[in-house]
N, C-alpha and C positions, 0 to 999 in steps of 0.2 A: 686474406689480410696479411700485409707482409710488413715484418717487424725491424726497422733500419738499427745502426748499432748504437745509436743515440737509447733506445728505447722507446722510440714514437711510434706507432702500428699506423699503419696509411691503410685504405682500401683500394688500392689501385695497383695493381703489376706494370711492372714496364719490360719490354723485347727491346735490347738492345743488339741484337743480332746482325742485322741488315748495318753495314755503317754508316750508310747515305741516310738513313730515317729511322729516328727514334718514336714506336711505336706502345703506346700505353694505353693499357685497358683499363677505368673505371669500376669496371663491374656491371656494365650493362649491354645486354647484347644490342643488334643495329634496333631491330622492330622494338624497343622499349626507347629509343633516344627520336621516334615520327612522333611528332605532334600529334594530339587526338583532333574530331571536330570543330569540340567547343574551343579549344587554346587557337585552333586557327579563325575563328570565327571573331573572337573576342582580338587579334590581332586586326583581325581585316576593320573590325568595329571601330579600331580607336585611331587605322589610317583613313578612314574615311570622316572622321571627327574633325579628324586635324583637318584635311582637305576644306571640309565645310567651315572651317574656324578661318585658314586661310581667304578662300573667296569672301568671307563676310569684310574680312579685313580690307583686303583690295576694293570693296564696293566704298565701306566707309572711309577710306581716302579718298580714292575718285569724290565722294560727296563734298568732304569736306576742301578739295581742292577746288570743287567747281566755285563751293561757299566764298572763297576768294578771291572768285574771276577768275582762275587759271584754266588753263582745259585741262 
C-alpha cells in the first residue's frame, strides 16, 4: 500500500522507470486477473441472449411490414 503526500493510501504501485510506458500494478498477479468458467460462461449466456433478442426483433418486423403490404 503506498501512501501519496496528500495522506490518501492507494493499493496500487506504479514503475515509472521505462519512459515510453507507465506501468502499474494493482495488486494482482496475471493468473488472478483469467476469468473463471462460470464468468465466461455467464458472458457467453447473455451474448447469445441478446443474439436471440435481436433475430426475434428482425422476424417481428419482417411480419409486421408484410402486415402492410410491404415486402
Amino acid at each position: 500500500m503506498m501512501e501519496r503526500s496528500d495522506g490518501v493510501a492507494h493499493a496500487y504501485d506504479c514503475d515509472h522507470s521505462p519512459p515510453d510506458r507507465l506501468r502499474c500494478s494493482l495488486g494482482f498477479t496475471k493468473d488472478q486477473l483469467v476469468p473463471t468458467g462460470s464468468q465466461i460462461a455467464r458472458v457467453r449466456g447473455r451474448a447469445s441472449l441478446g443474439a436471440e433478442v435481436e433475430v426475434r426483433a428482425r422476424a417481428s418486423w419482417r411480419a409486421t411490414r408484410s402486415d402492410r403490404g410491404e415486402p
